[in-house]
C-alpha positions as CSV (number, residue, x, y, z in Angstrom):
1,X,-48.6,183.0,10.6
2,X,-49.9,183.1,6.7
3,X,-48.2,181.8,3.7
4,X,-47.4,186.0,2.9
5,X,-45.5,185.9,6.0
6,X,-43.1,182.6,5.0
7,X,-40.8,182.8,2.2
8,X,-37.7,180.2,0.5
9,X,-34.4,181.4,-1.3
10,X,-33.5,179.8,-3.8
11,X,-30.0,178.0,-2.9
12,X,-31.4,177.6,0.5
13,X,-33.1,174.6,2.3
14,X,-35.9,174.7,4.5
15,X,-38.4,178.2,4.9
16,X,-38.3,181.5,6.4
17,X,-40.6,183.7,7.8
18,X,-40.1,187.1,7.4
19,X,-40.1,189.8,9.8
20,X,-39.4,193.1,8.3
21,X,-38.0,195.2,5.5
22,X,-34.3,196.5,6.1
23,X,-32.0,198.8,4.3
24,X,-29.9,196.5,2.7
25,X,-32.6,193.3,2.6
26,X,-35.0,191.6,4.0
27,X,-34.4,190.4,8.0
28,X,-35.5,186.3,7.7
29,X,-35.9,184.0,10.6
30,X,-35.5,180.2,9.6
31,X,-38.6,178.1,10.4
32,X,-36.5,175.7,12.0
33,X,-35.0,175.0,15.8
34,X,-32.0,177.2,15.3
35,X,-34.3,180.1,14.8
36,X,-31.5,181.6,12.5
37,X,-31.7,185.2,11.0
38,X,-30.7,186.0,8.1
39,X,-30.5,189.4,5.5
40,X,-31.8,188.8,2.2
41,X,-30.2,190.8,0.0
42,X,-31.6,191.5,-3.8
43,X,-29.0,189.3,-5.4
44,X,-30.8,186.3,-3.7
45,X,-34.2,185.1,-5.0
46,X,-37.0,185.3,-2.5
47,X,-40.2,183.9,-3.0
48,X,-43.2,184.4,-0.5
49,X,-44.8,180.9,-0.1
50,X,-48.0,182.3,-1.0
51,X,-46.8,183.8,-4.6
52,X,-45.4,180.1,-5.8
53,X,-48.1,177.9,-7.7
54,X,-47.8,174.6,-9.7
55,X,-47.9,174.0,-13.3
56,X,-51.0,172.6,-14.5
57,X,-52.5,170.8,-17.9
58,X,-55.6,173.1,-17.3
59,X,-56.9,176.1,-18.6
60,X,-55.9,178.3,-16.5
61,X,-51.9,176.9,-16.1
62,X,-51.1,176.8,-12.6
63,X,-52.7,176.4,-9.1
64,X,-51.4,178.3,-6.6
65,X,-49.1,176.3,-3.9
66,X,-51.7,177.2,-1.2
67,X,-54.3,175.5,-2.4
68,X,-51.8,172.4,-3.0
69,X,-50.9,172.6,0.5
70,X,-54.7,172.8,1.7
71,X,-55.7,169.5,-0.4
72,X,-52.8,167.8,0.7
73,X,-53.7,168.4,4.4
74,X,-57.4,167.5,4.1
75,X,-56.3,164.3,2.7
76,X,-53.9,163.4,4.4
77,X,-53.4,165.6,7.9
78,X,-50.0,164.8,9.3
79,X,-48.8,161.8,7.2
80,X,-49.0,162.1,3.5
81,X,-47.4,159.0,3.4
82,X,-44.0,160.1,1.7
83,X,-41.2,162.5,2.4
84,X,-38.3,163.8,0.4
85,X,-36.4,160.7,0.2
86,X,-38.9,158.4,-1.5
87,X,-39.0,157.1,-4.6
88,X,-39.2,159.3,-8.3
89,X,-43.0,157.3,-8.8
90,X,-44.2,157.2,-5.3
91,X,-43.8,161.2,-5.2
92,X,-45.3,161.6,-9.0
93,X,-48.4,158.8,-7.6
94,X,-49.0,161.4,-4.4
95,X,-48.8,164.6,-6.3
96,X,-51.4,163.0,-8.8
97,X,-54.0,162.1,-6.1
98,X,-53.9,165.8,-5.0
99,X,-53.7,167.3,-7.9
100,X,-54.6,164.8,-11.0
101,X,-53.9,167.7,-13.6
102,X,-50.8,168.9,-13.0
103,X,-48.3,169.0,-15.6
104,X,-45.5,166.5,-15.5
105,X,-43.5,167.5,-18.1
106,X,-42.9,170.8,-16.1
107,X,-43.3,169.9,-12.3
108,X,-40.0,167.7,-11.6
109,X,-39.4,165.4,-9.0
110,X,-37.6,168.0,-7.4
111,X,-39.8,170.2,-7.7
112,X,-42.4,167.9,-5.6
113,X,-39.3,166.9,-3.1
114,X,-39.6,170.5,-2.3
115,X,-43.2,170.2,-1.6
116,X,-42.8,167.7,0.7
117,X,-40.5,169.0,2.8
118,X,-42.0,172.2,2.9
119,X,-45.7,170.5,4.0
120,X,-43.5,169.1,7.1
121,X,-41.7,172.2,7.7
122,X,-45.3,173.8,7.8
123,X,-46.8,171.2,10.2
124,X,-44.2,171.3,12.1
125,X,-43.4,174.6,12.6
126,X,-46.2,176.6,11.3
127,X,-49.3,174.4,11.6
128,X,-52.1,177.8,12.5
129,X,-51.9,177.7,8.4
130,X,-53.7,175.2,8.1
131,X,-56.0,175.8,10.3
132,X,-56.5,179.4,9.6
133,X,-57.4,177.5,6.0
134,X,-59.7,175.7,7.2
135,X,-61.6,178.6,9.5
136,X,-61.3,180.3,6.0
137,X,-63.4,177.6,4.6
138,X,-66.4,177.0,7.3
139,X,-66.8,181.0,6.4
């Protein structure tokens, strides 16, 4: 599974992956145990994983959520040290020792909460993306 192939929606915890285009959506299975499906339709906001990036002070603005996910697993494999319940400062410190320029007035904590969750979501449930990332990388 690729990034392309998992999505969120908005209103909506935890991740998708999609499986195909239908008439009136988009057929979704949750990356979870349930294994739920789901239609979504176009009044709900999709977004593939591997289309979302994080604001930046940088030149160039953002970096793209991918490569956020591939520095946090280098570092830190399958225990980053925080999940989605810890502390406002403890989340802003870890985000900062992945990626020292990004931009805190627009990246909330929330935002980084998200992240989080979504990195153990992944591991858990979709862990060939990170090491399809990493083949990527010996190339």
């Amino acid at each position: 599974m690729e990034l392309t192939e998992i999505a969120s929606i908005s209103g909506k915890g935890g991740l998708f992956k999609v499986l195909k285009p239908g008439k009136s959506g988009v057929l979704l299975e949750s990356l979870d145990a349930a294994k739920t499906r789901i239609v979504a339709n176009a009044t709900q906001r999709l977004s593939l994983l591997s289309e979302i990036s994080i604001y930046t002070t940088t030149k160039e603005g953002t970096v793209a959520l991918e490569e956020v996910l591939k520095k946090i697993y280098q570092e830190y494999k399958n225990d980053p040290g925080v999940d989605g319940n810890s502390e406002s400062n403890e989340l802003k410190a870890f985000l900062k020792s992945v990626l020292p320029a990004f931009d805190e007035d627009r990246v909330y904590v929330s935002d980084i909460r998200k992240l989080i969750k979504w990195y153990a979501i992944l591991l858990e449930q979709a862990p060939e993306v990170f090491t399809e990332q990493k083949k990527e990388e010996a190339n």
